[in-house]
PyMOL commands that place a pseudoatom at each C-alpha (Angstrom):
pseudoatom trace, name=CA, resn=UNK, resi=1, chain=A, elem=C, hetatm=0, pos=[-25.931, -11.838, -19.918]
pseudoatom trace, name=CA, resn=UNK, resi=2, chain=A, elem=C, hetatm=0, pos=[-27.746, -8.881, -18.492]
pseudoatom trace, name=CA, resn=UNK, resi=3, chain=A, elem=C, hetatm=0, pos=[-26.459, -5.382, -19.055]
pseudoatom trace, name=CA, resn=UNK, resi=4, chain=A, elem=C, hetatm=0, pos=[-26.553, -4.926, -15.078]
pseudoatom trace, name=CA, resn=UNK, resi=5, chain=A, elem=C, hetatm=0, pos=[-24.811, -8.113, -14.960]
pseudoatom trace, name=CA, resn=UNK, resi=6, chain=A, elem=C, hetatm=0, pos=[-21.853, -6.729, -17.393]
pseudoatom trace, name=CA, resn=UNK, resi=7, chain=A, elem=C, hetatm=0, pos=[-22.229, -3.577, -15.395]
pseudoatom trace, name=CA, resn=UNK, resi=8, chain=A, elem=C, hetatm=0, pos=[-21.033, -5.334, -11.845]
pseudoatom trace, name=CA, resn=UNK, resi=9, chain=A, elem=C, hetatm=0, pos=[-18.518, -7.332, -13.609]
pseudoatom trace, name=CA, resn=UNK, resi=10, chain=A, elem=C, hetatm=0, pos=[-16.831, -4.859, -14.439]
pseudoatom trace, name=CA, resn=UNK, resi=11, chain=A, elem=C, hetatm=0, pos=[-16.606, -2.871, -11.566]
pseudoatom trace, name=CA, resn=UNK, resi=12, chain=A, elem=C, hetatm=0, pos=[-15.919, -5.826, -9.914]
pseudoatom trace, name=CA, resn=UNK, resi=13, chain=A, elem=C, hetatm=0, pos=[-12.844, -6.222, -12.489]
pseudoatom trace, name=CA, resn=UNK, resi=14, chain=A, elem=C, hetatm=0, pos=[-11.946, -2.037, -11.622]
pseudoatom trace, name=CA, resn=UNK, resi=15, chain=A, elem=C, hetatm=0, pos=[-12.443, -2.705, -7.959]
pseudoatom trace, name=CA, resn=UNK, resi=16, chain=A, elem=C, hetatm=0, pos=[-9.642, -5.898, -8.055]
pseudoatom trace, name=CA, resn=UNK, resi=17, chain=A, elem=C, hetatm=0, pos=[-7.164, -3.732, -9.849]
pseudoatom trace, name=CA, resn=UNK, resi=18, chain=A, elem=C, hetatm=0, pos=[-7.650, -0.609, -7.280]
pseudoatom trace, name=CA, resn=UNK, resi=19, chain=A, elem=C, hetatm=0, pos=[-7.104, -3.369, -4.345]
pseudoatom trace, name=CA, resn=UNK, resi=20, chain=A, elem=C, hetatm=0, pos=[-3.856, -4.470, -5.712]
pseudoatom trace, name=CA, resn=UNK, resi=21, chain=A, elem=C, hetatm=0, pos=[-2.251, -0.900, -6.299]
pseudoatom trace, name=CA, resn=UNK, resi=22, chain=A, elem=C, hetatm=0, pos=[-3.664, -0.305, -2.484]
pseudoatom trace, name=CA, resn=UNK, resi=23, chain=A, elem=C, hetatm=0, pos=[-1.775, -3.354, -1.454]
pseudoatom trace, name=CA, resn=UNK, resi=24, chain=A, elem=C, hetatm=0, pos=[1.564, -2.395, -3.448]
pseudoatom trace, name=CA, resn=UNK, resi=25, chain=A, elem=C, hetatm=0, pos=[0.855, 1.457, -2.239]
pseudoatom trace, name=CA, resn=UNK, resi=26, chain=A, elem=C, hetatm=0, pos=[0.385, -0.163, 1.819]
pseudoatom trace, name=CA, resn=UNK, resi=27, chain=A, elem=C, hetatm=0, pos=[3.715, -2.489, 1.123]
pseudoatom trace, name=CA, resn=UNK, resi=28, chain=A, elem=C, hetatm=0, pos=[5.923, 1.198, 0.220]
pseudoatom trace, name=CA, resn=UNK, resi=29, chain=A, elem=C, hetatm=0, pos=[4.508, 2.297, 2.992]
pseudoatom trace, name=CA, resn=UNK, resi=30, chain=A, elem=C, hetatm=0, pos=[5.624, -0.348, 5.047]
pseudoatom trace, name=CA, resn=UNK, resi=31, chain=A, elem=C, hetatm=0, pos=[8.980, 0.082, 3.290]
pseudoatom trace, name=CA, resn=UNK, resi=32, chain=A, elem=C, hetatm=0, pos=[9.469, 3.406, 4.297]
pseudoatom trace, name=CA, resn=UNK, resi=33, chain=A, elem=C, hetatm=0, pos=[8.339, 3.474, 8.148]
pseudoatom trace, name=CA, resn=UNK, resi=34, chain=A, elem=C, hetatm=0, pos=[11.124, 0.689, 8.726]
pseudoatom trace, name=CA, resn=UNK, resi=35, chain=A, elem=C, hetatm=0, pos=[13.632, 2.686, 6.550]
pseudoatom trace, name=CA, resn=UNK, resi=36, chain=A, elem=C, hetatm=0, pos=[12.506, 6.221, 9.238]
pseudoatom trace, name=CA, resn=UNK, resi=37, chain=A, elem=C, hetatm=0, pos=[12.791, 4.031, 11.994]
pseudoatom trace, name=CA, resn=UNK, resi=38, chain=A, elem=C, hetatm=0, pos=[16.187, 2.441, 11.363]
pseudoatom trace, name=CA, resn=UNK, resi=39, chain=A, elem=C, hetatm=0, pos=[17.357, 6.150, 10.503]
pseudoatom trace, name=CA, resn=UNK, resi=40, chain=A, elem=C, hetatm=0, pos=[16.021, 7.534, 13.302]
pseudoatom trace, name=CA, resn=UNK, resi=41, chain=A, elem=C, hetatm=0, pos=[17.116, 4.759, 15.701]
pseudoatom trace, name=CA, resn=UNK, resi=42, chain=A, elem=C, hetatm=0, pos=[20.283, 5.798, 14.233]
pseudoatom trace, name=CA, resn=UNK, resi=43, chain=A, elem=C, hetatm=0, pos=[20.105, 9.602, 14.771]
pseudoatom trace, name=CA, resn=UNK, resi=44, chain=A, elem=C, hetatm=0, pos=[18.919, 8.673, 18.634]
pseudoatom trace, name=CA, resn=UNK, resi=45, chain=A, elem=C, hetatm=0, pos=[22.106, 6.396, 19.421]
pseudoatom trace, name=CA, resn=UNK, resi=46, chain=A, elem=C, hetatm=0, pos=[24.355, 9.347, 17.752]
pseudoatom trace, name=CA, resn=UNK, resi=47, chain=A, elem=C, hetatm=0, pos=[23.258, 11.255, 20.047]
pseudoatom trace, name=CA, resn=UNK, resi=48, chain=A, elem=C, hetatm=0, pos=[22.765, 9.177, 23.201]
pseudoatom trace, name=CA, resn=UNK, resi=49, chain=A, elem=C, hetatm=0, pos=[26.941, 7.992, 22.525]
for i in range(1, 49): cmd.bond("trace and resi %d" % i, "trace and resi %d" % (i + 1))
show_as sticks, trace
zoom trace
């Protein structure tokens, strides 16, 4: 195999594992706009009642 050929595999291989802490990193993300918006769906109706 060709050094440039080792070269892109690898990256390829860092690239992979930098998309799958992006996903997990997204999914928190996720987490925590549903956890603000239940709290401040929450703070609204305290104060609306």
């Amino acid at each position: 195999m060709m050094d440039r050929e080792k070269e892109l595999q690898a990256e390829i291989k860092d690239l992979k594992k930098e998309n799958e802490e992006l996903k997990k990193q997204i999914e928190r993300y996720r987490e925590i706009e549903v956890e603000l918006s239940t709290e401040a769906d929450l703070l609204r109706n305290r104060i609306i009642d």
